[in-house]
Gaussian input, Z-matrix of N, CA and C with variables (Angstrom, degrees):
# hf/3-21g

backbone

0 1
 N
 C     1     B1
 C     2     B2     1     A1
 N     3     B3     2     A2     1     D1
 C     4     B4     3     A3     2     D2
 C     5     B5     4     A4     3     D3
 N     6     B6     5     A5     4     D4
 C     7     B7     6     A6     5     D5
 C     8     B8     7     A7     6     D6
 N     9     B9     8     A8     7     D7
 C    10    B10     9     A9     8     D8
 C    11    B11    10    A10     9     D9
 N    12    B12    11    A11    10    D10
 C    13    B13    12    A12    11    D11
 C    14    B14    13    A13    12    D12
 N    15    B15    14    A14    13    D13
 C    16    B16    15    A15    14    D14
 C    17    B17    16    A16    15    D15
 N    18    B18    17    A17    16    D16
 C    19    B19    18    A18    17    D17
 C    20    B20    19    A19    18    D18
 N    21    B21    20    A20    19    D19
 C    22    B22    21    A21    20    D20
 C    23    B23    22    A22    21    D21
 N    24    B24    23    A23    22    D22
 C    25    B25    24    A24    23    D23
 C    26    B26    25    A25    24    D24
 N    27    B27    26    A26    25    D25
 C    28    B28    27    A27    26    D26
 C    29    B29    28    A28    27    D27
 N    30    B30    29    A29    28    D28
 C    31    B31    30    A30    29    D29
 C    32    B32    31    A31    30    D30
 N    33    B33    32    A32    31    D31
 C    34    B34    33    A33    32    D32
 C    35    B35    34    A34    33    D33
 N    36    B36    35    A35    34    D34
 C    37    B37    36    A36    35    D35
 C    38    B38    37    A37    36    D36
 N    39    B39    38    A38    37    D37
 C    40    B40    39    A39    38    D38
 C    41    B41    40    A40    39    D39
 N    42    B42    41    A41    40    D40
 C    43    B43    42    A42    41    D41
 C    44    B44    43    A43    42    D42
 N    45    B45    44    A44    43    D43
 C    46    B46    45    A45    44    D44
 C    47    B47    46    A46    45    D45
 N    48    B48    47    A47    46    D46
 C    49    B49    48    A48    47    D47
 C    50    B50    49    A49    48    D48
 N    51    B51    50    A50    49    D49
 C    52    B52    51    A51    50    D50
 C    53    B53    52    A52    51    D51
 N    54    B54    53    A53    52    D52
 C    55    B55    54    A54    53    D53
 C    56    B56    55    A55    54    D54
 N    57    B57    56    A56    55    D55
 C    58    B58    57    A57    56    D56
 C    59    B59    58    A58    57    D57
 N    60    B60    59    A59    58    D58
 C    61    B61    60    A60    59    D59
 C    62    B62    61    A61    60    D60
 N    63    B63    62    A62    61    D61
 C    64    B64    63    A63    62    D62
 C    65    B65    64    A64    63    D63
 N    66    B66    65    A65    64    D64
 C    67    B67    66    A66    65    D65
 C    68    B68    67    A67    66    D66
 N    69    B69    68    A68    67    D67
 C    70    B70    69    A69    68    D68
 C    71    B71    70    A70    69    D69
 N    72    B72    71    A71    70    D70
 C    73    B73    72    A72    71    D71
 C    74    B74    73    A73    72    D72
 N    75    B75    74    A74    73    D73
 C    76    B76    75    A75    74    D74
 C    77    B77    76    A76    75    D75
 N    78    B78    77    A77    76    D76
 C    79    B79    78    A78    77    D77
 C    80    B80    79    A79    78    D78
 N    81    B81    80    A80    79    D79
 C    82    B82    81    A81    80    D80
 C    83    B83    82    A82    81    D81
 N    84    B84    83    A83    82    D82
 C    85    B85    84    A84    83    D83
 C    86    B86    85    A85    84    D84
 N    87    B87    86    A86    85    D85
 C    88    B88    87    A87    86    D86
 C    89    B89    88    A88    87    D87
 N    90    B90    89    A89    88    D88
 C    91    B91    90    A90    89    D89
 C    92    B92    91    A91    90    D90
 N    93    B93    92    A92    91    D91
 C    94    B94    93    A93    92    D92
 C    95    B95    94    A94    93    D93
 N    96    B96    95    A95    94    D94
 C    97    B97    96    A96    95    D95
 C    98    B98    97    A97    96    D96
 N    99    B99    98    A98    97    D97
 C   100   B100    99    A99    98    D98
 C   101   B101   100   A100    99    D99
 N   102   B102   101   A101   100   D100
 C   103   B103   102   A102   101   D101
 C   104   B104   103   A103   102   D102
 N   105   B105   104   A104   103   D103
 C   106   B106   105   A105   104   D104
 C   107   B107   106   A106   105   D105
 N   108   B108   107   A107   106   D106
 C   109   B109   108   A108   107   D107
 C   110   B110   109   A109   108   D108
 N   111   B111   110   A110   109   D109
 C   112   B112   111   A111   110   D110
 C   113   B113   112   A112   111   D111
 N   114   B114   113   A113   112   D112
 C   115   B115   114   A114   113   D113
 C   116   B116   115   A115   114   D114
 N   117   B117   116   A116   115   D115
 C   118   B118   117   A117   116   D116
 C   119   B119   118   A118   117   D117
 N   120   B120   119   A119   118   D118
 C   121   B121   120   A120   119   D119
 C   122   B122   121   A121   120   D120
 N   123   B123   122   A122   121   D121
 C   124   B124   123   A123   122   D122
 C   125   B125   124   A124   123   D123
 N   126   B126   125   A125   124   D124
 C   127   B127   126   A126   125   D125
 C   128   B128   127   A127   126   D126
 N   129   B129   128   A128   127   D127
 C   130   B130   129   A129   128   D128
 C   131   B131   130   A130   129   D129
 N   132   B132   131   A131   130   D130
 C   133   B133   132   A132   131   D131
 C   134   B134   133   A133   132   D132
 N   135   B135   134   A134   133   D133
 C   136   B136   135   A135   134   D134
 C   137   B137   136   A136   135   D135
 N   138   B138   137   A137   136   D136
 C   139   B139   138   A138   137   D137
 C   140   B140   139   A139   138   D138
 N   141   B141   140   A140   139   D139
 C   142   B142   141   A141   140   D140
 C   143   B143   142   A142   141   D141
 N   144   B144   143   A143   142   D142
 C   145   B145   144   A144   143   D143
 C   146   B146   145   A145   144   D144
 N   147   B147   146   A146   145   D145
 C   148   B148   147   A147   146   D146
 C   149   B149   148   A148   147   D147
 N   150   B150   149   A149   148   D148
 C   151   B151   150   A150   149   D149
 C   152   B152   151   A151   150   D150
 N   153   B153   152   A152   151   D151
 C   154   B154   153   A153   152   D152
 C   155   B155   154   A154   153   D153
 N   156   B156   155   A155   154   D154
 C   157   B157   156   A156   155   D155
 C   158   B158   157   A157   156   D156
 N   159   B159   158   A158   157   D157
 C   160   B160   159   A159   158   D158
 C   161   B161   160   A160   159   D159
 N   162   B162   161   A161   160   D160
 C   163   B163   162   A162   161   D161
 C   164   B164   163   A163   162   D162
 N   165   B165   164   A164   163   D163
 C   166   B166   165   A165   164   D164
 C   167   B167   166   A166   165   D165
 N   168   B168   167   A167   166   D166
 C   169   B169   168   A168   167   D167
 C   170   B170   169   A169   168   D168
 N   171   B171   170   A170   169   D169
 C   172   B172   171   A171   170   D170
 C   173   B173   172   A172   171   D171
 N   174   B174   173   A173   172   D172
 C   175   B175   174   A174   173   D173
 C   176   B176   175   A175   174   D174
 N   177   B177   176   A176   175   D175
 C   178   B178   177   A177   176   D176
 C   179   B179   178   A178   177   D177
 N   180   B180   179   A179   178   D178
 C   181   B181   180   A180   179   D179
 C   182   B182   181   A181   180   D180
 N   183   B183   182   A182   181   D181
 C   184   B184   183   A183   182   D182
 C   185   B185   184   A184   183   D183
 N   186   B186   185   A185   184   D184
 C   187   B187   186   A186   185   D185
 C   188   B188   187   A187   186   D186
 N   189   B189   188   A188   187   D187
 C   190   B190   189   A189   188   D188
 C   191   B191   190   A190   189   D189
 N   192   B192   191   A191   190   D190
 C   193   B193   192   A192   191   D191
 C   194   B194   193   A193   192   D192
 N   195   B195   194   A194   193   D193
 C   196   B196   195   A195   194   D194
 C   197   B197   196   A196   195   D195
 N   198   B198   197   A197   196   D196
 C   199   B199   198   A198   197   D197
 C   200   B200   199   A199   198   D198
 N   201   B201   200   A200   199   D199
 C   202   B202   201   A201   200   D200
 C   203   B203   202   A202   201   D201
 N   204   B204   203   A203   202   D202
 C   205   B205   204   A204   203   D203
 C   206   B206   205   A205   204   D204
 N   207   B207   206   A206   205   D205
 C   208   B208   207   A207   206   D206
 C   209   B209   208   A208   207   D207
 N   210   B210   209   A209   208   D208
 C   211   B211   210   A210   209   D209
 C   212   B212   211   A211   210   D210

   B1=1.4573
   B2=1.5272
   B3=1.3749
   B4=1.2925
   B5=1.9202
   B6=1.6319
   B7=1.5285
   B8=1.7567
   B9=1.5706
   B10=1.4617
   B11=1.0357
   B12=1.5001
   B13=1.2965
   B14=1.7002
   B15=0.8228
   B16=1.5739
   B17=1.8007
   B18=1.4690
   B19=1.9372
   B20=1.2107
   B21=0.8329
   B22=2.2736
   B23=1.8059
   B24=1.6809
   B25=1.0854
   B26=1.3621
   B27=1.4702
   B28=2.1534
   B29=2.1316
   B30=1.2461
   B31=1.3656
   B32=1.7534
   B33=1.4507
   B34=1.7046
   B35=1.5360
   B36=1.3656
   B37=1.1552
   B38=1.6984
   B39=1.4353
   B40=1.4195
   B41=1.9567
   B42=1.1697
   B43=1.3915
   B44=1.2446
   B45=0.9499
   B46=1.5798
   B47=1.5449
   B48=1.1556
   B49=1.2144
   B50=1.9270
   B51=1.2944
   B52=2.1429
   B53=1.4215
   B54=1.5401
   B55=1.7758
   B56=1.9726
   B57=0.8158
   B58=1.7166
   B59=1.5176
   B60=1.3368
   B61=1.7676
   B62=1.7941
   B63=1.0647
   B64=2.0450
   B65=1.7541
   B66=1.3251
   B67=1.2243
   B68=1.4826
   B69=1.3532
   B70=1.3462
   B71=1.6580
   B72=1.2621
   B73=1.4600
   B74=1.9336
   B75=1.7450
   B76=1.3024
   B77=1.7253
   B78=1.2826
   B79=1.4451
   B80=0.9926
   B81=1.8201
   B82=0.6924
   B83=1.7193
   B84=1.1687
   B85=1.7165
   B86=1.7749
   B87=1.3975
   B88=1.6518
   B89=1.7410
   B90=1.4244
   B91=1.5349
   B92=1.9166
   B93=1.6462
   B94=1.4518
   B95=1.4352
   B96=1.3099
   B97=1.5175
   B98=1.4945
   B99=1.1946
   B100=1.7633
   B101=1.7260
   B102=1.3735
   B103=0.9818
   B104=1.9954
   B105=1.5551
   B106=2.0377
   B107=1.4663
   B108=1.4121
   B109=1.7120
   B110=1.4424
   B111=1.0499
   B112=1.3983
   B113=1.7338
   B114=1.4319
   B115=1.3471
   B116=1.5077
   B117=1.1319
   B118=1.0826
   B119=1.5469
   B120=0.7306
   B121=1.7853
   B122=1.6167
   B123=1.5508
   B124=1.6015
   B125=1.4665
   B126=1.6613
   B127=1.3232
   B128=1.2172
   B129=1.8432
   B130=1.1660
   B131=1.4536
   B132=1.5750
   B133=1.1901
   B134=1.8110
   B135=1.3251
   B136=1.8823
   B137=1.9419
   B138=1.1960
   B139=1.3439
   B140=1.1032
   B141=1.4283
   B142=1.3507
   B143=1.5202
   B144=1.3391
   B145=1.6828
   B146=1.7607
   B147=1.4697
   B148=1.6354
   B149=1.5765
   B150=1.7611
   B151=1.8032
   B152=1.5223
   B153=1.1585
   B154=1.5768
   B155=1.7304
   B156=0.5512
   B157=1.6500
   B158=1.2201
   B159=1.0651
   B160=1.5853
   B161=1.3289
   B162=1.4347
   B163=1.7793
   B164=1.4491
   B165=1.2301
   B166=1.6839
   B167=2.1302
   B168=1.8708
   B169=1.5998
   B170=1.8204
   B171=1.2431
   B172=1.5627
   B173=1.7656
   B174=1.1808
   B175=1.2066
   B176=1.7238
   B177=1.5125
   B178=1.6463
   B179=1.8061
   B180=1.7260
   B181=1.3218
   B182=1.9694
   B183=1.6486
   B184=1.4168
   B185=1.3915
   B186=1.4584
   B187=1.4539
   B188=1.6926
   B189=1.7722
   B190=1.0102
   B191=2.1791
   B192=1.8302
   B193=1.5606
   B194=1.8176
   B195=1.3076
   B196=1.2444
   B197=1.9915
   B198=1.0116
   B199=1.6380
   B200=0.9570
   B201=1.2955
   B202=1.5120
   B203=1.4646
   B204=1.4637
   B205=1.5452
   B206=1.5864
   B207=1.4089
   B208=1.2589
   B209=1.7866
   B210=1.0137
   B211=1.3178
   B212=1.4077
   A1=109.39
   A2=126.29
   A3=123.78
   A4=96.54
   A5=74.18
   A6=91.41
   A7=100.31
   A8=119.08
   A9=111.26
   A10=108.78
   A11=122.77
   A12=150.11
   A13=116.91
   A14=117.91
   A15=106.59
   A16=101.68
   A17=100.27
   A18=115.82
   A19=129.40
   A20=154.58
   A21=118.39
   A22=85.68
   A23=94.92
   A24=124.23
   A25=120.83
   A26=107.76
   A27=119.10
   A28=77.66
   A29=86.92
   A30=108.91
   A31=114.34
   A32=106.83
   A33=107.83
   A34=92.79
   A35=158.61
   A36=138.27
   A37=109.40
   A38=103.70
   A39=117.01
   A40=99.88
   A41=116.68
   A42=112.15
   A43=112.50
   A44=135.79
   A45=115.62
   A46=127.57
   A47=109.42
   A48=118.18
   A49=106.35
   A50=85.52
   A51=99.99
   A52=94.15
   A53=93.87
   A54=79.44
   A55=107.48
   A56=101.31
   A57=101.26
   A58=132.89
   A59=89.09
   A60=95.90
   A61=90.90
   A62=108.93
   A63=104.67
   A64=98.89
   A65=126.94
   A66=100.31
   A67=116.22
   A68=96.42
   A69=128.93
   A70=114.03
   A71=102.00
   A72=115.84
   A73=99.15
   A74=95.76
   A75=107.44
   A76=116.58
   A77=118.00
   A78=112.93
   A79=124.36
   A80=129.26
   A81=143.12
   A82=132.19
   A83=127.57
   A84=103.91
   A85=93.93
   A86=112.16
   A87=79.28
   A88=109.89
   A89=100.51
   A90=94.45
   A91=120.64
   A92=105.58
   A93=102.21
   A94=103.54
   A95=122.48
   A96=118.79
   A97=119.29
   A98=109.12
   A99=112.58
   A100=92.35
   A101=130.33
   A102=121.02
   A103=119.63
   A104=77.02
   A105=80.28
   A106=113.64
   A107=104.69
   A108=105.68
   A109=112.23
   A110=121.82
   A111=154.39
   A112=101.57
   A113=106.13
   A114=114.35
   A115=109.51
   A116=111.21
   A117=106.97
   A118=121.59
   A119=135.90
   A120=137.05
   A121=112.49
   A122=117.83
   A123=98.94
   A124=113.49
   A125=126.34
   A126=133.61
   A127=121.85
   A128=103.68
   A129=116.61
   A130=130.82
   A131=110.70
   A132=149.28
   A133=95.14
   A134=83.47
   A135=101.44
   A136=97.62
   A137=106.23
   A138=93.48
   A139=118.49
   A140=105.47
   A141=108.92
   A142=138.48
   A143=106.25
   A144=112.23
   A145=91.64
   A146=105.30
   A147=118.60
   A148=100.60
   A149=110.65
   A150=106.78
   A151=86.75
   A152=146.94
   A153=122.83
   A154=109.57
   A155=132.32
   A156=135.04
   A157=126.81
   A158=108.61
   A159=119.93
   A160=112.01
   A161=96.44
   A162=110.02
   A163=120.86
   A164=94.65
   A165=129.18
   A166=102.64
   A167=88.92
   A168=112.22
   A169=85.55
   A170=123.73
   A171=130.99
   A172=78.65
   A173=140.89
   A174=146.70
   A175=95.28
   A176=101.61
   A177=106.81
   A178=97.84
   A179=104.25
   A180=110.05
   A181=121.04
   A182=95.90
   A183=102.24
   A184=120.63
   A185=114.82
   A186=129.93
   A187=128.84
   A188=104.71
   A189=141.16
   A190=113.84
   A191=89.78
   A192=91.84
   A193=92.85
   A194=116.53
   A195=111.45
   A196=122.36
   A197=97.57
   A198=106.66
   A199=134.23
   A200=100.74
   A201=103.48
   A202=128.47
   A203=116.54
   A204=113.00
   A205=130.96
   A206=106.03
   A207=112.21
   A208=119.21
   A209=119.04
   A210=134.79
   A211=88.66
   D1=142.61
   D2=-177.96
   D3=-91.34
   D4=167.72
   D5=-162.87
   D6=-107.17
   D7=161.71
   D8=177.03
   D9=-108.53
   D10=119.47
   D11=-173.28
   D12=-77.08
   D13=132.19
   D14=-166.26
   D15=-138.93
   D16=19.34
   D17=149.08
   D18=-13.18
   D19=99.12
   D20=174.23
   D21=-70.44
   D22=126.95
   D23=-177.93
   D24=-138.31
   D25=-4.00
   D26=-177.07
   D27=-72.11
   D28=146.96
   D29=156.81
   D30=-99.10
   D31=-20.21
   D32=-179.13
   D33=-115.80
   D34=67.22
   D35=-169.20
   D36=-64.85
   D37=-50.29
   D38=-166.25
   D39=-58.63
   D40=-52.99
   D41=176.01
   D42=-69.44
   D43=-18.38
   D44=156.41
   D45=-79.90
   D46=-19.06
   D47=172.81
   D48=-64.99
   D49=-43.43
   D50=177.36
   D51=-52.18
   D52=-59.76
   D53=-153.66
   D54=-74.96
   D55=2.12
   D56=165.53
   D57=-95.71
   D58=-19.68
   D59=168.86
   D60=-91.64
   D61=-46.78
   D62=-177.41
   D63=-49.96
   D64=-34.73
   D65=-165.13
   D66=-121.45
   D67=46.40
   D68=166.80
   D69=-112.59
   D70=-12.53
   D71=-158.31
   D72=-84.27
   D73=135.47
   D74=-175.83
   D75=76.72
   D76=-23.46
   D77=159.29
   D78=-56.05
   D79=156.41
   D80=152.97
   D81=-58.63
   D82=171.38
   D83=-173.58
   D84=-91.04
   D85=-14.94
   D86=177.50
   D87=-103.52
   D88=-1.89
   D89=161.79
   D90=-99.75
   D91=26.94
   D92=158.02
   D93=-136.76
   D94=6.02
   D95=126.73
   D96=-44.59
   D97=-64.76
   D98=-169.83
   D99=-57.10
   D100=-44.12
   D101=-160.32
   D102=-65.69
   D103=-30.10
   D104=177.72
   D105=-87.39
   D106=-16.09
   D107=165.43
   D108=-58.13
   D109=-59.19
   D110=-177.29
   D111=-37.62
   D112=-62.50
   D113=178.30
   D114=-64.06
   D115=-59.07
   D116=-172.47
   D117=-66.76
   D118=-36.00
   D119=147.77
   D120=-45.60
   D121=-39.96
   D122=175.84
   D123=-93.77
   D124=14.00
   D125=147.43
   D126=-59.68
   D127=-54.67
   D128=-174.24
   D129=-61.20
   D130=-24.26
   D131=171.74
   D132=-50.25
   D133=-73.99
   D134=-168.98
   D135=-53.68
   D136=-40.96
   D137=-170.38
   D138=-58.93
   D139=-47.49
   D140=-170.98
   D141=84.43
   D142=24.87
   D143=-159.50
   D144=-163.54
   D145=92.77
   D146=-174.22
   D147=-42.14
   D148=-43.07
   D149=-152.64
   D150=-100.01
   D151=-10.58
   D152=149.60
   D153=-60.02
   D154=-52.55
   D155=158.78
   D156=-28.63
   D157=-44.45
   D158=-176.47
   D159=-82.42
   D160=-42.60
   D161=176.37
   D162=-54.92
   D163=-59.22
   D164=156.17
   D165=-7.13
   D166=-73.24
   D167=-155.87
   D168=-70.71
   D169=-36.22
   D170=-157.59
   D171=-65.23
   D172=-84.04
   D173=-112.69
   D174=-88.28
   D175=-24.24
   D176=-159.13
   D177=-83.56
   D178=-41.89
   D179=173.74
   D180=-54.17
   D181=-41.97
   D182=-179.19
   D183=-66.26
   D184=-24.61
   D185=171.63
   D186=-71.45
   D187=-33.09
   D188=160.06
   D189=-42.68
   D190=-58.17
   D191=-166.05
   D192=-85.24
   D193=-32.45
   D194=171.19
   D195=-45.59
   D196=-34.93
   D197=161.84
   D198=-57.01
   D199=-61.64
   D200=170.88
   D201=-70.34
   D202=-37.18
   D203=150.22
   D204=-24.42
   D205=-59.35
   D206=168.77
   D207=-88.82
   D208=48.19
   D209=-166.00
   D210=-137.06

């Protein structure tokens, strides 16, 4: 099973970051909800490896409540 790598590995980071705040832009919050579901399922798709995925959502969620703690 592959493992989830958490490298800096984007060769464009900054343009993806553009084009992810751009294509968030003008949505609504529950239609850029649907939109990161969306992505993230047709990543997961591409990845191809359910428990890199999962791991993925585990680490992003734990980072998530870690924020707000210190918030």
């Amino acid at each position: 099973m592959a493992e989830l790598s958490s490298d800096d590995r984007l060769d464009r980071p900054d343009d993806l970051y553009a084009a992810l705040t751009d294509a968030h832009e003008g949505l609504s919050e529950e239609e850029s909800t649907a939109l990161d579901a969306r992505v993230i399922l047709l990543l997961a798709n591409h990845i191809g490896a359910a428990g890199v995925t999962i791991e993925a959502l585990r680490q992003a969620r734990e980072s998530v409540l870690a924020h707000r703690e210190d918030g």
